[in-house]
N, C-alpha and C positions, 0 to 999 in steps of 0.2 A: 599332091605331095607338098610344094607350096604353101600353102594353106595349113596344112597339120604342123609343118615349122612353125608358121605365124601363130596358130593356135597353142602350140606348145610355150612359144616363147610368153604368152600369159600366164600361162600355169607357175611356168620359172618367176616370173614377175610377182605373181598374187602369193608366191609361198612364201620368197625372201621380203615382200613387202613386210608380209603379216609379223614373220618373226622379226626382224627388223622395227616393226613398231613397238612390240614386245621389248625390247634390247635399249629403243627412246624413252622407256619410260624409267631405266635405272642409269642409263648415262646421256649426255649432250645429246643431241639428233647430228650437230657437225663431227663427232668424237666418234660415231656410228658407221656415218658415212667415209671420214677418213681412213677406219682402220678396215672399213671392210672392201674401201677399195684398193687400201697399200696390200693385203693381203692377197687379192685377187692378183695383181698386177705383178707380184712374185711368182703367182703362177703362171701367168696369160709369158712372164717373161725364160722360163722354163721351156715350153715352146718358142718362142721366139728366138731363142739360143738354137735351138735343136734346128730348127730352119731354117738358120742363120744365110745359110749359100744358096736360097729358092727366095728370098725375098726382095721387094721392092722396094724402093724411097723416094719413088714421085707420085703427085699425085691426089695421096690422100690426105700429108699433114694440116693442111690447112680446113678439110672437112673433120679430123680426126679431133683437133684443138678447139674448133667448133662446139663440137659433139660433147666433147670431154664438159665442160664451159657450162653449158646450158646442162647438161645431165647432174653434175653437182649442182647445180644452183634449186635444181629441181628434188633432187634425193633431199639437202635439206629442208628444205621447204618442205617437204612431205611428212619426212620423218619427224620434224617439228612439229606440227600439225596433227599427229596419227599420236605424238607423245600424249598427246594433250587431252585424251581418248574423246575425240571428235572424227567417229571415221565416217558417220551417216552424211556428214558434212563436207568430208575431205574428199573421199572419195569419188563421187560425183563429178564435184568440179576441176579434180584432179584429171578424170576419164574424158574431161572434153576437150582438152590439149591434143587427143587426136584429131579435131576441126583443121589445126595446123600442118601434119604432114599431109591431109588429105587434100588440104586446099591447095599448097604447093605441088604435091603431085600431079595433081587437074591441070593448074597452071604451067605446067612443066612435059606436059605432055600423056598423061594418064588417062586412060578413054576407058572407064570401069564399064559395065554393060548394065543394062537396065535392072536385072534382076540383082546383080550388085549393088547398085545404090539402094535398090530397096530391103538386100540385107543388110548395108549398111545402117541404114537410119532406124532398123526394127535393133540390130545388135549396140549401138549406142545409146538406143531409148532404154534398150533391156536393164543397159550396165548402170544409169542412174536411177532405175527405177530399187533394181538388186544394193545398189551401194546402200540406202534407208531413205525415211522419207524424211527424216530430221533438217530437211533443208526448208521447209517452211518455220515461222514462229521465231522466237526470236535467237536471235545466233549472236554471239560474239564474233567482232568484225577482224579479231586477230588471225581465227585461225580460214576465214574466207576468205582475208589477203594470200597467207601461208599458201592455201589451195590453191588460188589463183596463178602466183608465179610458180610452184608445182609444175600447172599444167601448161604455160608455156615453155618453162624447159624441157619437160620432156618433149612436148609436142616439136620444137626447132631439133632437138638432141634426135629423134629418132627420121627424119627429115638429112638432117646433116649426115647420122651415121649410113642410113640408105644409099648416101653421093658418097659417100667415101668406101663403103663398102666395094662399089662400084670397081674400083683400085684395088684394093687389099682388105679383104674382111679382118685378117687376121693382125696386121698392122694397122686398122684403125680402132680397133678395139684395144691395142696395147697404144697407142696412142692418146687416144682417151683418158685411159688411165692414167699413163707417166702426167697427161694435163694437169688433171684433179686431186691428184696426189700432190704433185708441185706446188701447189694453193692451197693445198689442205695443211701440209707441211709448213710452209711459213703462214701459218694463220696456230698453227702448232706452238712454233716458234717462238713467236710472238707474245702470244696467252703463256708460252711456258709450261703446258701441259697436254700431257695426254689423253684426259677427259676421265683418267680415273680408272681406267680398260685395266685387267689383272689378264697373266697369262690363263686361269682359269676361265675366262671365257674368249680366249682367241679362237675356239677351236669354232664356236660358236659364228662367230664373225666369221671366219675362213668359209664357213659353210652359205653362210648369207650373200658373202661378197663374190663367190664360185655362183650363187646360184642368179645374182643378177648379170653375172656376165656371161652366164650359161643361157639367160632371156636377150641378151644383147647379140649373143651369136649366132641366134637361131632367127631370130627379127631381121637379119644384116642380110643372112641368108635368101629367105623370103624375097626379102623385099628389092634386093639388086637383080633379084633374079624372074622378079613379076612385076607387078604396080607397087609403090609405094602406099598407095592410098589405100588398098585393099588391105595389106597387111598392115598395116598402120592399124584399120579398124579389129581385124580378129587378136593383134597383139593389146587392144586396150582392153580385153574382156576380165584384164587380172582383176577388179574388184569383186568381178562374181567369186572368184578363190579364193579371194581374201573373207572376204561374207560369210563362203562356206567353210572354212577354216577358222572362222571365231565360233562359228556353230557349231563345230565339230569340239574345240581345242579348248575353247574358253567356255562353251555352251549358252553364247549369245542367240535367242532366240530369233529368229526369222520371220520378220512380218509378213503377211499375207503379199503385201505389195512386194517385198523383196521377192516369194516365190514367184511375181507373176513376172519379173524382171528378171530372172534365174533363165526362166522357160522362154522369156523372150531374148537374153541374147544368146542362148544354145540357137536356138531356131535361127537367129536372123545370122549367125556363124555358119550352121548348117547350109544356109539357102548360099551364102559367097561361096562355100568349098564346092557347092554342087553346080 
């Protein structure tokens, strides 16, 4: 059961990435990220009202603040990156930021079992092989930096949210939020605008910034409640969905190598749930 959360929360991850890149390519990538997480966070805060007298407030802020911190730093970086329509590139090095909750988990007490580590390592060979092979030849070094600090926020970002999960699922994810918003907000401020966003596409953001904290809940879930390391690995499988979702949506065609990277992290997912 475990495991299909972990595995679900990619799906939620690889959809709102996709559209979400979609959305970088006519406004800022920070302007993306801000409004679709002030949006999320008027919902996550709707609930948070309603539960008001079942909640905590020890415990997780300081995982929560964490979490928040690296997850923006990481969404724009990505979504920068994904603008820039370099995903054979992004992607990839985006999906090995899961090295980091996996390593902390190990360190921290995570005893995955043999046939786990070897779907581990078949499910993250999968997801670079799936993301494209456009990582060889010559690449502009803007958006491999981009990628790069991508993948250590998320990688620290879903590490952190796992500990604080631990506390309050539901208060570390609106924590989170109120962070990134906070910073998004006077960075708003600041610039003086709001990236240009028309209420004709809120509706659009509402659905993207729902649908990454719809991946955030289900990951929080998992992962407080089994190995960190494990789901850490089946929630990075979002770039096979993103992949299949340009093939689908955009009708980006699928190289031979992304199929065989498709059928390697289903399998190597497969062999962790089983």
């Amino acid at each position: 059961m475990l495991s299909l959360l972990a595995l679900g929360s990619s799906v939620a991850w690889g959809t709102s990435d996709f559209f979400a890149g979609l959305a970088s390519r006519r406004r800022p990538a920070v302007a993306v990220v801000g409004w679709t997480q002030a949006l999320a966070l008027l919902v996550l805060s709707v609930v948070v009202a309603v539960r008001w007298s079942s909640l905590t407030w020890t415990g997780w802020p300081p995982w929560a603040v964490a979490a928040g911190l690296a997850g923006m730093v990481g969404l724009v970086c990505f979504y920068s990156a994904l603008s820039a329509g370099t995903m054979g590139v992004v992607a990839p090095i985006a999906a090995l930021g899961v090295v980091v909750p996996v390593s902390l988990g190990v360190l921290t007490g995570d005893q995955p079992s043999p046939w786990s580590w070897v779907g581990m390592v078949v499910a993250i060979s999968g997801v670079a092989l799936a993301s494209g092979p456009e990582l060889s030849g010559a690449v502009s070094p803007r958006p491999v930096a981009l990628a790069s600090c991508a993948a250590l926020g998320f990688g620290f970002a879903l590490f952190f949210l796992d500990r604080g999960a631990r506390e309050s699922t539901l208060m570390t994810l609106w924590g989170m939020r109120v962070t990134s918003v906070t910073v998004l907000l006077v960075v708003a401020l600041v610039a003086r605008s709001v990236g240009g966003v028309t209420a004709r596409e809120t509706p659009a953001l509402l659905l993207i910034g729902c649908g990454d904290l719809g991946a955030n809940a289900l990951f929080a879930i998992a992962s407080s409640r089994g190995q960190v390391s494990v789901a850490a690995v089946l929630g990075s499988l979002y770039p096979v969905v993103t992949a299949l979702l340009a093939r689908v949506v955009v009708k980006e065609r699928l190289r031979r190598i992304q199929q065989v990277g498709v059928v390697l992290a289903v399998g190597g997912a497969a062999v962790i749930a089983l």
